[in-house]
C-alpha positions as CSV (number, residue, x, y, z in Angstrom):
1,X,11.0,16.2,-10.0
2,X,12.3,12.5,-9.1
3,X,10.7,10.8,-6.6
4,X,12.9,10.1,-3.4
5,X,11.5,6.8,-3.2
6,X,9.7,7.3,0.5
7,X,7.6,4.7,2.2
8,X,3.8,6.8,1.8
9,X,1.5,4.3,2.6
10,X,1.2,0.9,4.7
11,X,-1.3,-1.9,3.7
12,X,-2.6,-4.1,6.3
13,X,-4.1,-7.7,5.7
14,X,-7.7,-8.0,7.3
15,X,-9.8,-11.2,7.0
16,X,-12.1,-9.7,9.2
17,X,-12.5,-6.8,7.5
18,X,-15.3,-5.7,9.7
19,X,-13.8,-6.3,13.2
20,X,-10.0,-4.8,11.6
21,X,-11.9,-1.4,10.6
22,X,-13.7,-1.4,14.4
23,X,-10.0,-2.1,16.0
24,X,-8.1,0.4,14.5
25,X,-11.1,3.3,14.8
26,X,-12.0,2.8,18.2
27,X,-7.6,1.8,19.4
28,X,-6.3,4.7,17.8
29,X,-9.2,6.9,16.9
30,X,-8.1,6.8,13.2
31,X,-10.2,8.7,10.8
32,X,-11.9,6.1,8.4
33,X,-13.5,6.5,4.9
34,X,-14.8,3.2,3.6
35,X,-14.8,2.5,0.1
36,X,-17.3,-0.1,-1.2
37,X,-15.0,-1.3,-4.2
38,X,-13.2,-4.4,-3.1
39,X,-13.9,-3.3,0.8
40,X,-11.4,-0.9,1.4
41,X,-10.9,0.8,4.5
42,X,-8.5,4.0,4.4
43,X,-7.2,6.0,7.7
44,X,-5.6,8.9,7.6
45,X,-3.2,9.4,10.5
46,X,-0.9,12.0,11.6
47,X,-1.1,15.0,9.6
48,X,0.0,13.8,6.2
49,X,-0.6,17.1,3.9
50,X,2.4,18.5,5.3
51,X,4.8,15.1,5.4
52,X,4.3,14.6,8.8
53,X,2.5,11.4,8.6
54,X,1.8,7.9,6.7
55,X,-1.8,6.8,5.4
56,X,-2.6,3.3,5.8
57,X,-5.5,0.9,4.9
58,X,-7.1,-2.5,5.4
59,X,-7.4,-4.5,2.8
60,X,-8.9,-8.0,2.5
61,X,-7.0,-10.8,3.0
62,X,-7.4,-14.5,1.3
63,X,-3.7,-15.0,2.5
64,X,-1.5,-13.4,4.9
65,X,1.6,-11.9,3.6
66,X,1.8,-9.5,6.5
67,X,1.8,-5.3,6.2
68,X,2.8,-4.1,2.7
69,X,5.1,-1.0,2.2
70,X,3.8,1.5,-0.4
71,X,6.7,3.3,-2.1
72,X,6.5,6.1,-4.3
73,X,8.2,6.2,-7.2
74,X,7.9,8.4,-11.1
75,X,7.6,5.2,-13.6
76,X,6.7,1.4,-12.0
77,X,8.1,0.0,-14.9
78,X,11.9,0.8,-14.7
79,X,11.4,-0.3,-10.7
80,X,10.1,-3.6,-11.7
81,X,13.3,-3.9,-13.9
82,X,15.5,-2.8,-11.3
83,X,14.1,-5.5,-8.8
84,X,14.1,-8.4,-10.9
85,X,17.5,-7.5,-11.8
86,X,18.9,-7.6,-8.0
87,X,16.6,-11.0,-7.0
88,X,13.3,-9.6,-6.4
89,X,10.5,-11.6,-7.7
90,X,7.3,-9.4,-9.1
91,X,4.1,-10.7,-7.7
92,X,1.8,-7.7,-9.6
93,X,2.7,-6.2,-12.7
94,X,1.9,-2.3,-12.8
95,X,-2.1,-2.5,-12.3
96,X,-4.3,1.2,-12.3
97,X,-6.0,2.0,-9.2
98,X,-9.6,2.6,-9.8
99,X,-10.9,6.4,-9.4
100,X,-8.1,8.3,-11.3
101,X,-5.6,7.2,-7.7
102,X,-2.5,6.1,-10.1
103,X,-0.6,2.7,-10.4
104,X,0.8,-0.2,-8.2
105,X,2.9,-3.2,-8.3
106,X,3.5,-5.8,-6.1
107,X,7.0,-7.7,-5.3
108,X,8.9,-9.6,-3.2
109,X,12.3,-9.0,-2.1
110,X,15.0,-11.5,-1.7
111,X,14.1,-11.8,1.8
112,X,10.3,-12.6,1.0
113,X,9.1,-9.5,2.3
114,X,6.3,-7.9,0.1
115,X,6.0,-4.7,-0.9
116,X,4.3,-2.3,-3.2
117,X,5.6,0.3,-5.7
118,X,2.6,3.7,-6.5
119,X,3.2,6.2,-9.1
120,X,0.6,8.8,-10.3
């Protein structure tokens, strides 16, 4: 089954990765499971088993390129064509996620925004 291409996760910069995982726990009570690679912080809000929800994370910062949409998508690679075709500018070739979680890419649309691409 294809992908519909939906929005299933939000990154969000935290240079103080500490104080970012304290705000968003105690602000909006967000379930946290730290993981010690790379100091990763992932929430799980609303209830997302059933589509009703998004995950997010924090992620260390060095710079700030604002929150990063995750979009799902079958096969990175095709995307990556796709977006360089229409003026998007790749930032992250397809990488693997550590622990069996998939793939990602970063880009930039022609607007500067970053994003991210996941497949399985």
């Amino acid at each position: 089954m294809e992908h519909l291409h939906t929005i299933t996760h939000i990154e969000i910069p935290a240079p103080d990765f500490t104080t970012a995982v304290e705000f968003y726990t105690n602000v909006f009570n967000w379930e946290v499971e730290l993981v010690t690679v790379d100091h990763y912080a992932f929430f799980r809000i609303g209830n997302t088993g059933s589509g009703g929800g998004l995950d997010a994370s924090l992620m260390p910062a060095p710079e700030k390129t604002g929150p990063q949409l995750v979009i799902d998508t079958d096969d990175i690679k095709p995307m990556l064509t796709k977006i360089e075709e229409n003026g998007g500018i790749i930032i992250q070739d397809k990488t693997e996620i550590p622990g069996g979680h998939g793939y990602y890419a970063v880009f930039k649309d022609p607007n500067g925004n970053y994003l991210q691409l996941h497949s399985r």
